[in-house]
N, C-alpha and C positions, 0 to 999 in steps of 0.2 A: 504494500500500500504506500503511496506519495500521498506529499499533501501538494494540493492545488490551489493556486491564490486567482483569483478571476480579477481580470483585467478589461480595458475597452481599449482597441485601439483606438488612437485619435489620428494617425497619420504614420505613410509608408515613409522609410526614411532611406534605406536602400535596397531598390531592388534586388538588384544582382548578389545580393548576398544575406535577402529573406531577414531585414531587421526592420521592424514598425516600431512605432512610440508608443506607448498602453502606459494608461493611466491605471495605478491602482491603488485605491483608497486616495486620492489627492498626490499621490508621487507617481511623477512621471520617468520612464527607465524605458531602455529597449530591451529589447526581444526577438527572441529569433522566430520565425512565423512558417519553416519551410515544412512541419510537418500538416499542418491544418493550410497550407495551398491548397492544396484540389478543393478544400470544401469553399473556395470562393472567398475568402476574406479582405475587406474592407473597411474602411472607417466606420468606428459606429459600432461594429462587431463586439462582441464578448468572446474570451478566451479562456481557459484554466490555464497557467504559465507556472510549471514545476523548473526549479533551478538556471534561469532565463529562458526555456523553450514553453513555446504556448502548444499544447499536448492535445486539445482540444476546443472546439468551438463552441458555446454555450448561449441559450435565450440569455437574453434582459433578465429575467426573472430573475431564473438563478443566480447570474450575474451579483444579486442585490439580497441574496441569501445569507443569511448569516453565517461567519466561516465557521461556526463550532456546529451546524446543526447534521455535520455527516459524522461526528466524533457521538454524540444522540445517538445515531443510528444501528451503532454496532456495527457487526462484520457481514458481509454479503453472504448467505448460503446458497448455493444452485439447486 
């Protein structure tokens, strides 16, 4: 298990080498974005961002979720 910090980006800063600017909680920091390319990412977008890489692309919603309420949850069973 990681922990995921959700982020928005707010703007591409270099293409060619997949870093955008994501705001998270009021601090703004880059990130590497080449894994969640193909899902189309954009300004405006919400991300989970483990150890500078955004892992994942996520609603608003979640986005605005409280970060302790997946540690609430317990462990996932299949």
């Amino acid at each position: 298990m990681c922990l995921g910090i959700p982020g928005q980006i707010i703007e591409m800063v270099d293409d060619e080498n997949h870093i955008a600017k994501v705001n998270v909680s009021g601090v703004k920091r880059n990130v590497n974005i080449m894994l969640v390319r193909p899902d189309g990412i954009v300004p405006g977008d919400w991300v989970l961002i483990h150890v500078g890489f955004a892992m994942s692309k996520i609603d608003e919603a979640a986005g605005w979720e409280p970060p302790d309420i997946n540690l609430r949850r317990g462990p996932r069973i299949p």
